[in-house]
C-alpha positions, 0 to 999 in steps of 0.5 A, a space after each residue: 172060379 178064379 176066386 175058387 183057385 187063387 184060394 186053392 193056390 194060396 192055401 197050397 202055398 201056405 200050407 208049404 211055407 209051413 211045411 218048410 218051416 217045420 222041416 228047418 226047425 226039426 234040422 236045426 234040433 237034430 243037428 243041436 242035440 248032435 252037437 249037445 249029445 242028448 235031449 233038451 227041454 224048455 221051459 218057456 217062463 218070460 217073467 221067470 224073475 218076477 219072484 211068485 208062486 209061478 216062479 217057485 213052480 219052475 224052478 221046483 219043476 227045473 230042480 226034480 228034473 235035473 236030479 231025475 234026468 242026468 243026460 238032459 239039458 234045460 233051457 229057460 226062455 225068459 222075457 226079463 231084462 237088465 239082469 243075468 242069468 246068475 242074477 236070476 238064479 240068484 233071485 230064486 235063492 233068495 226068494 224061495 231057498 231054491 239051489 238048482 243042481 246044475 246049469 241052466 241056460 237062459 235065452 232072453 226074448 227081446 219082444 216080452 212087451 207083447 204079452 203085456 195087458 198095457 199093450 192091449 187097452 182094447 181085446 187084452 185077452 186077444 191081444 196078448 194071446 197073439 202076442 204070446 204067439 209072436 213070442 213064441 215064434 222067437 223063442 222057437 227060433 232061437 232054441 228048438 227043444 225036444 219038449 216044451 213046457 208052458 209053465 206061465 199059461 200062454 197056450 197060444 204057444 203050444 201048437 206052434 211048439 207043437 205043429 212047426 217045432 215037432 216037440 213034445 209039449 206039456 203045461 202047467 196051468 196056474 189060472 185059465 186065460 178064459 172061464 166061465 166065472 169070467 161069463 158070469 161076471 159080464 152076463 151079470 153085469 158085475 163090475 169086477 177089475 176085468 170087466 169096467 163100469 162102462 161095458 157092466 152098465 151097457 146091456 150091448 156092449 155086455 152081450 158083445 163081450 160076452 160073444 168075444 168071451 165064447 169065441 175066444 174060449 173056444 180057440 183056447 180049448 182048441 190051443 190047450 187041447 194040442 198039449 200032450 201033458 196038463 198040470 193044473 195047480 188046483 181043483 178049482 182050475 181043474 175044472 175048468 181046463 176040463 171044460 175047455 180043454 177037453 182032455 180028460 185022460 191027459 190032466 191032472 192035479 199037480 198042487 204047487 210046492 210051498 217050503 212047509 218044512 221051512 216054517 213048521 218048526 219056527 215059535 210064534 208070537 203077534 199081527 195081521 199079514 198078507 202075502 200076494 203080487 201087488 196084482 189087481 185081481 189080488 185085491 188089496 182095497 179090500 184087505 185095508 177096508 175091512 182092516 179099518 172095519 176092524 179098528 172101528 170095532 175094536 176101538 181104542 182101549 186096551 187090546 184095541 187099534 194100538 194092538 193090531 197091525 196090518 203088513 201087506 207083503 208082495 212083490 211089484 213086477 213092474 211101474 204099473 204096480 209100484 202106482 197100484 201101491 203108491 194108492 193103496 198107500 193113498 187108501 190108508 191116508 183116506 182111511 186112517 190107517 197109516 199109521 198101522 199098515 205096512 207095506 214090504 214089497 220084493 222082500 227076500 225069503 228069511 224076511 217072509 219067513 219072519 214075518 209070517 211066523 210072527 203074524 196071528 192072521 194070515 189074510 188073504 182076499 183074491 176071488 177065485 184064486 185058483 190055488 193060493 200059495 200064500 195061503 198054505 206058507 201062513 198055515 204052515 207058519 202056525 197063522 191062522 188063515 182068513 182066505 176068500 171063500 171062493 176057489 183053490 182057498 175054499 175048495 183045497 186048502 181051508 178045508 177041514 183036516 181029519 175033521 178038524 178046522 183049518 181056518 176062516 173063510 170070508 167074501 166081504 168087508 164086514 164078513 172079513 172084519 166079523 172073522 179077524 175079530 172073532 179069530 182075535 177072541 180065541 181062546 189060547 186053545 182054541 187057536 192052537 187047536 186049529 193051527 195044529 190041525 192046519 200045520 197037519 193038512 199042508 203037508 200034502 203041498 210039499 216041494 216033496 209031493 209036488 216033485 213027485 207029482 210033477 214026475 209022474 205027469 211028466 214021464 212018459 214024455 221025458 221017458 221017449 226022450 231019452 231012451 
């Protein structure tokens, strides 16, 4: 009995410090939004200089906003360091063709080492999920909105916004933390970049992971369930928030924006090009080992090796993956391809632009990709696209339009080779047939639709704010 009532005490003080929290945070909004005369939203975005398509998605959602919105103030909260606000807005500028109308406030966390997987050698997925909490926490501190937008998939964070904050909260959801492709991998015990050799060869150790995988998915459908609003960028992530998540009647399909308009009207010549964030999931080994395939079977006569070249185009986030290319440039020594692969790495947009549009092959290997902005800026250039035949690629984007093909599908290094040969022997019409059909399809991924889209899911709460 003792037991039973120091429990009881503990919970009633718990459940008061939580109250009172809740209440200091609710004052501190009402006495900010007296002071700033109007509602304020937040977008909490801590690589938000990180140059992806996350990144194009907070400042297309921050720009529909402001221009809708006129009374509201927006806030970033952003893990970066070492640069400035203008710095970062700048960035956008360069990288995407994205001015904002207005102002936008910045508030820099000191604490981003939280949410980063080398933190966590062991339970990554756990580890940073606390950790977003902990971030959370100091973002909520440091500025308490009306509502809250997670636009880089931390919803660890959302009932803290949620339940202490007293906000509204929305999400955007570009890739699930946890899925059942994740289950299947270890059930399989299939060595894949988030599953090492060790636990994949370990019938034990496999079933324990695949244990922590169903708890943990478990307490991310309860963290993603408190949001009011969910976004997901595909029909492949679609899927499986609803799995998770659980509710339906407040989900639905926003695609991300690509600048289709920038590259529609651009004239073509030649090469092979990839655009994605140097990311292991990305899957760059690939790309190279396939592309040697395909100078062996090309060989080196007229039209051959001498003919093709391979521009591998990302951005590096930080030292983990400036090593991951200084390896990738190790693989193309061991292969012998040096000599025809490039890397441009953090390159500015009209760079992108150029490249894209001179290229004939838009490659892409991500497994599962849950959207590929990538892959819909080289349709849109008049690439012909080669993507994985898995996720948002194979179920959104490289599908055929008004009957017609849009592109190429592949999910192996010979498979791949076979498709960039076979696009490579096109006929002059026959590729201009399917670069017609696929620059037709994306007008449906427009910064246009997306805003629009993104306004829709987003007014009925942006509507009890400001009335």
């Amino acid at each position: 009995m003792p037991c039973v009532y120091l429990s009881l005490a503990l919970t009633l003080l718990l459940l008061l410090v939580l109250l009172g929290l809740r209440a200091w945070l609710q004052g501190r909004r009402k006495t900010r939004r007296a002071q700033d005369g109007g509602p304020a939203v937040a977008f909490f975005h801590p690589y938000c200089n990180a140059g992806g398509g996350g990144e194009r998605v907070l400042w297309c959602s921050l720009r529909a906003l402001m221009n809708r919105y006129s009374n509201v103030s927006f806030v970033v909260y952003t893990g970066d360091k070492g640069v400035t606000g203008e710095q970062v807005l700048e960035g956008a500028r360069q990288r995407f063709n994205i001015t904002l109308p207005r102002p936008v406030t910045f508030i820099f966390l000191r604490h981003r080492d939280l949410v980063e997987a080398t933190s966590y050698p062991h339970f990554t997925l756990l580890g940073q999920s606390l950790g977003s909490m902990f971030l959370g926490w100091e973002a909520l501190t440091a500025f308490v909105p009306d509502l809250y937008v997670d636009s880089m998939g931390y919803a660890f964070t959302l009932p803290i916004f949620r339940y202490l904050g007293g906000c509204k909260v929305a999400s955007y959801v570009h890739y699930p933390t946890v899925s059942t492709d994740m289950l299947s991998v270890v059930r399989e015990r299939n060595p894949r970049f988030n599953n090492a050799d060790f636990i994949s060869r370990n019938p034990v150790l496999s079933a324990l992971k695949v244990l922590y995988y169903c708890l943990f998915a478990l307490l991310y459908g309860l963290a993603g369930s408190c949001s009011d609003v969910v976004m997901v960028n595909s029909t492949w992530t679609l899927g499986h928030i609803l799995a998770l998540w659980r509710c339906p009647s407040r989900t639905s399909v926003v695609y991300p924006p690509c600048d289709v308009r920038a590259f529609l009207d651009v004239p073509k010549c030649h090469s092979i090009v990839s655009v994605g964030q140097f990311r292991p999931e990305k899957d760059h080994p690939l790309q190279i080992r396939a592309f040697a395939k395909l100078l062996d079977r090309k060989g080196d006569g007229p039209g051959g090796r001498e003919a093709l070249r391979l521009v591998l185009i990302g951005g590096c986030r930080n030292q983990e993956d400036e090593d991951r290319v200084l390896r990738l440039r190790g693989l193309c020594q061991e292969l012998g391809v040096s000599d025809r692969v490039d890397f441009k790495l953090n390159v500015p947009f009209d760079e992108l632009k150029r490249e894209l549009v001179s290229a004939t092959i838009g490659l892409h290997t991500m497994w599962n990709e849950h959207f590929g902005i990538g892959v819909v800026e080289c349709m849109a250039a008049g690439t012909i696209v080669l993507a994985h035949k898995s996720g948002g690629p194979k179920l959104d984007i490289v599908v055929p339009h008004e009957g017609r093909q849009t592109g190429f599908l592949a999910d192996s290094e010979d498979s791949y080779a076979a498709a960039m040969e076979t696009i490579l022997a096109l006929t002059p019409s026959a590729k201009l047939e399917i670069k017609r059909a696929a620059r037709e399809s994306v007008g449906r991924f427009s910064d246009q639709e997306f805003e629009a889209c993104f306004l829709a899911a987003t007014e009925a709460l942006m509507n009890q704010m400001v009335r």
